[in-house]
C-alpha positions in Angstrom: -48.6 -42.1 -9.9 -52.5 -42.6 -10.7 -53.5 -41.6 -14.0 -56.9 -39.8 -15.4 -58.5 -43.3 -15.7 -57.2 -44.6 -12.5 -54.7 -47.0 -13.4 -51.7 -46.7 -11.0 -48.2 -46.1 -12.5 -45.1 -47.1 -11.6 -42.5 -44.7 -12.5 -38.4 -44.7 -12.4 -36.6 -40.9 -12.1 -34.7 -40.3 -15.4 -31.5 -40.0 -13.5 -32.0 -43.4 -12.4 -32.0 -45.1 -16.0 -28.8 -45.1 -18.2 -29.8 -44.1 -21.7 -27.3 -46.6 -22.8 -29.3 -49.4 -21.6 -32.3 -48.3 -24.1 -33.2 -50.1 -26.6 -36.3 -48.6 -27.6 -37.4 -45.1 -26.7 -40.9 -43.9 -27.1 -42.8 -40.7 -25.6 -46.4 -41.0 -25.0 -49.0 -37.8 -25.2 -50.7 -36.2 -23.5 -53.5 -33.5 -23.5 -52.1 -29.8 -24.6 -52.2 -28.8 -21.1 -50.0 -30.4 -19.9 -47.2 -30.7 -23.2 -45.7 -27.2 -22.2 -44.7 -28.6 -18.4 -43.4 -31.8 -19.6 -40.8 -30.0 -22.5 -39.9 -26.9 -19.8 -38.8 -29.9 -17.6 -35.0 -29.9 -17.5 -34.2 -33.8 -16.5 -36.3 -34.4 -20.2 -34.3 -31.4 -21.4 -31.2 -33.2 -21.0 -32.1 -37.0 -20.8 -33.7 -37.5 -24.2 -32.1 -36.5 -26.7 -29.1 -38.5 -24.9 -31.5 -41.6 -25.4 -32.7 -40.7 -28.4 -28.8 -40.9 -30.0 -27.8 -43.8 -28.1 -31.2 -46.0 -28.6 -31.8 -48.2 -31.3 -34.9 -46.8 -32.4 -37.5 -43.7 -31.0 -40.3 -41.8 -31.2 -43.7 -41.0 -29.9 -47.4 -42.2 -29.8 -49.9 -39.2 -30.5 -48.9 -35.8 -29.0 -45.9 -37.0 -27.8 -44.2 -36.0 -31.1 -44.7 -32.8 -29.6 -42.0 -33.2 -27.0 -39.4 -34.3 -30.0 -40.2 -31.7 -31.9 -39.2 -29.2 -29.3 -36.5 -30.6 -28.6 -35.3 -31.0 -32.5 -35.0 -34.7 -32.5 -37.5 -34.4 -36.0 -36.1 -31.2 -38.0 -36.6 -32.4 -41.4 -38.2 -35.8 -40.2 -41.6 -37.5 -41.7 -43.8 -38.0 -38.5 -47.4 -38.8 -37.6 -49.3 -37.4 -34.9 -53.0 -37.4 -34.1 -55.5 -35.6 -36.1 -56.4 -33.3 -34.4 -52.7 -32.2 -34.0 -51.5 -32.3 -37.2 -52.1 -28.7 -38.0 -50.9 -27.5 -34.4 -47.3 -29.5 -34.9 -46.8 -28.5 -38.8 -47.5 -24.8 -37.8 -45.4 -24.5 -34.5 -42.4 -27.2 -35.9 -42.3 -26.1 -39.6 -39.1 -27.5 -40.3 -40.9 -31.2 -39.7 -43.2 -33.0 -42.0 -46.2 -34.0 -40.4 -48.3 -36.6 -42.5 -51.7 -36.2 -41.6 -53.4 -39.1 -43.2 -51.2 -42.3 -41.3 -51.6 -45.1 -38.7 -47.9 -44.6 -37.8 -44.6 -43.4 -40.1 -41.1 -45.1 -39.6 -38.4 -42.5 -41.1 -35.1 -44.2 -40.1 -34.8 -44.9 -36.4 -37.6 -42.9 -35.5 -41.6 -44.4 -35.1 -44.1 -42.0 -35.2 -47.9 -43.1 -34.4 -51.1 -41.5 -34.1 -53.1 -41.7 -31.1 -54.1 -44.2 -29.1 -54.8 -47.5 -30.5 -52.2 -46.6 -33.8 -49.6 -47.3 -30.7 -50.7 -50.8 -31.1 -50.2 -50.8 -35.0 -46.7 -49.6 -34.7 -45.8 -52.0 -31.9 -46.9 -55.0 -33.9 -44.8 -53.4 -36.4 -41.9 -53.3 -34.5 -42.6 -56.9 -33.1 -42.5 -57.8 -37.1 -39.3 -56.0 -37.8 -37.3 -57.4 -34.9 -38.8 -61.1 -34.9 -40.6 -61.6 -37.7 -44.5 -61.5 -39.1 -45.7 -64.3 -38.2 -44.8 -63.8 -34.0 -46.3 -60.5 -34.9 -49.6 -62.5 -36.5 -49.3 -64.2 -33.0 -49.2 -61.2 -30.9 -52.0 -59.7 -32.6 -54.1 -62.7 -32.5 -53.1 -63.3 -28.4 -54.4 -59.6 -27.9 -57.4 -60.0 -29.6 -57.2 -57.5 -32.8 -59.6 -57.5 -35.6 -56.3 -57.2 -38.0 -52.8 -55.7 -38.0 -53.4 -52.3 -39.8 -50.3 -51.4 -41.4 -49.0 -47.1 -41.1 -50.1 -46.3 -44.3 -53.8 -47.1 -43.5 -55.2 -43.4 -43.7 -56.7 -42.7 -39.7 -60.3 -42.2 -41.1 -60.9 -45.3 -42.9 -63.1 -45.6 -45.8 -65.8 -47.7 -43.8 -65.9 -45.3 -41.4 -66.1 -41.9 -43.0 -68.9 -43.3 -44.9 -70.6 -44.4 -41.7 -70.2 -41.4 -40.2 -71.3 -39.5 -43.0 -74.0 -41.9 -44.1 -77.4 -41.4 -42.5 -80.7 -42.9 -43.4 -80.6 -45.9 -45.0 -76.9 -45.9 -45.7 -75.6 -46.5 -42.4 -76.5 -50.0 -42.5 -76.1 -50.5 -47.0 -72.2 -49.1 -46.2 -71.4 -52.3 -43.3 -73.3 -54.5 -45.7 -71.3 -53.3 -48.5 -68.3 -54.0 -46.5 -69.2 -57.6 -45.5 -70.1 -58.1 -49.1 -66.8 -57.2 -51.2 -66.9 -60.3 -53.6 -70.5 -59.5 -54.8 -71.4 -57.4 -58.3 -72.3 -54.5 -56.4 -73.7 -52.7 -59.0 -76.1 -49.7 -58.6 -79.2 -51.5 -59.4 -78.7 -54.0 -56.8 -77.6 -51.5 -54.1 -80.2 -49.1 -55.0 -83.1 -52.0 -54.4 -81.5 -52.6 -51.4 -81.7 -49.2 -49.8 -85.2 -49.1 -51.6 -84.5 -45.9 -54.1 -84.5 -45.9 -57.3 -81.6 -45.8 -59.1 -81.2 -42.2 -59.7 -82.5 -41.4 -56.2 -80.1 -43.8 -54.7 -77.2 -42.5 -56.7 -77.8 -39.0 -56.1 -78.2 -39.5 -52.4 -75.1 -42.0 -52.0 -73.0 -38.8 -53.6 -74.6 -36.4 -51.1 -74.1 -39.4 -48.1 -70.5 -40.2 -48.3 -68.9 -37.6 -50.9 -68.1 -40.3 -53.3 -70.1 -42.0 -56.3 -70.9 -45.4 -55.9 -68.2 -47.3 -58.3 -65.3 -44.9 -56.4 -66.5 -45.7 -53.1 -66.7 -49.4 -53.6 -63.4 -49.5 -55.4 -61.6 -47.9 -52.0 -63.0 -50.3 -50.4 -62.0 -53.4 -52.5 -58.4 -51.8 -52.4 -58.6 -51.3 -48.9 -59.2 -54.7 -48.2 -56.9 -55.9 -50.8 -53.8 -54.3 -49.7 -54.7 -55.6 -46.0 -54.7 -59.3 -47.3 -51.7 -59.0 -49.5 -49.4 -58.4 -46.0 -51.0 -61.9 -45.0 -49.5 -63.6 -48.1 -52.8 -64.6 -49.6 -52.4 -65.8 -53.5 -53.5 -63.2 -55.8 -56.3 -65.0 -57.2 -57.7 -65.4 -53.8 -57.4 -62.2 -52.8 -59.5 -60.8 -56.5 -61.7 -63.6 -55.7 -62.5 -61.9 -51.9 -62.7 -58.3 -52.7 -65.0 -58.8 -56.4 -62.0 -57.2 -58.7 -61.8 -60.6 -60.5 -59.6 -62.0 -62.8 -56.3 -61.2 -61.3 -55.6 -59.1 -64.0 -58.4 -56.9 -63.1 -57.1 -56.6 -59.7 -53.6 -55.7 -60.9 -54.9 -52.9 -63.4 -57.1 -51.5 -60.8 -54.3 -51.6 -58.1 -51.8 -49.9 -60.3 -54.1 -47.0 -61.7 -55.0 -46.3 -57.6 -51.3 -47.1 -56.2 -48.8 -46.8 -59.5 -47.6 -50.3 -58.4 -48.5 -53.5 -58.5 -50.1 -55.9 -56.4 -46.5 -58.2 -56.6 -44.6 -55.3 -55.9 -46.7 -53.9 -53.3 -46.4 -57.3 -51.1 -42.8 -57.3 -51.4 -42.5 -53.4 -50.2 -44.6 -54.1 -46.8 -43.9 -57.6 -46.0 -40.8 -58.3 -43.5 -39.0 -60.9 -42.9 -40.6 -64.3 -42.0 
């Protein structure tokens, strides 16, 4: 089969592949157009949700949910699904609960992603599971990735609501910002940067990205800070990189935002080595 970008497919008939002999059992999406076809089809009818019992793990990467939901593979199940389906899913599937702001939720044997790239996320995260974090650190260093996001990363990231949100001067302050983290970051500094004063630049920033200043800066910091605590980076390093320095700043900060600590945080997301 050729796909919409051209890429040629090589497909197997259902009938030809014992559900016994999958391990891993994942549904891809697809526009909405063609969702309704795909869960009318019988040979899906009757072929997954034999998998789905007999596989080790399943699930779906963006609108794919769509098909598991129909068939009622996630009745009371936490899921993720794209965005922009989030709201279609919860309304028509009511009895499943759709987490709109995810990379990817595991809820027992099932993986849930969002779309597209968030496929990647929960792959490497079923690389770590079944082999380990650092093969997983290998994987995502062989295929190039800027960093292994983990499924509670929300899909609109900080950096990039503010960017899109941002215009003027902004645009650029909020990727400075960003590459930044360890400086004071205070508002005179940024406001001389952005060439406003003060009150101007506060006022504006509010209006910009929705957020004051201090908040904005401290999602960030966190941000980054839960990212380097899954790569096992001392505490004091991490304060030291993201500006919420001493350690015990870092730790009262984290536990205000996330009602845990840092410690306790790593050990809740980190698998085995």
């Amino acid at each position: 089969m050729t796909s919409s970008s051209g890429a040629a497919l090589q497909t197997q008939a259902l009938a030809d592949m014992p559900p016994e002999r999958v391990d891993t059992l994942l549904l891809a999406g697809s526009e909405a157009e063609s969702l309704p076809a795909v869960m009318a089809e019988p040979a899906v009818r009757q072929w997954v949700p034999r998998c789905a019992e007999a596989a080790s793990r399943f699930g779906s990467i963006c609108a794919g949910a769509f098909i598991l939901a129909a068939l009622g593979l996630l009745d009371g199940k936490r899921v993720a699904t794209h965005w922009d389906a989030c709201a279609p899913l919860a309304r028509i599937y009511p009895s499943v609960a759709v987490d709109s702001d995810v990379l990817y939720v595991v809820d027992g044997k099932i993986w849930t992603s969002a779309g597209v790239t968030t496929g990647i996320d929960m792959a490497l995260a079923m690389v770590a599971c079944d082999l380990g974090n650092a093969l997983a650190g290998q994987v995502a260093k062989r295929l190039v990735l800027y960093a292994r996001r983990p499924g509670y990363q929300s899909q609109f990231s900080p950096l990039l609501q503010a960017q899109l949100k941002a215009d003027g001067p902004f645009a650029d302050l909020v990727t400075w910002i960003q590459d930044n983290l360890h400086e004071a970051l205070d508002v005179p500094g940024l406001a001389a940067r952005a060439g406003l004063s003060e009150r101007s630049f506060y006022r504006k920033f509010l209006a910009a990205t929705g957020q004051t200043p201090a908040r904005f800066i401290e999602t960030l910091r966190l941000d980054a800070a839960r990212m380097l605590l899954e790569r096992g980076l001392p505490l004091k390093a991490i304060s030291a990189k993201v500006g919420l320095s001493p350690t015990a700043r870092l730790t009262q900060v984290f536990e205000r935002r996330f009602g845990v600590s840092p410690r306790l945080f790593r050990e809740m997301h980190t698998g085995p080595e």
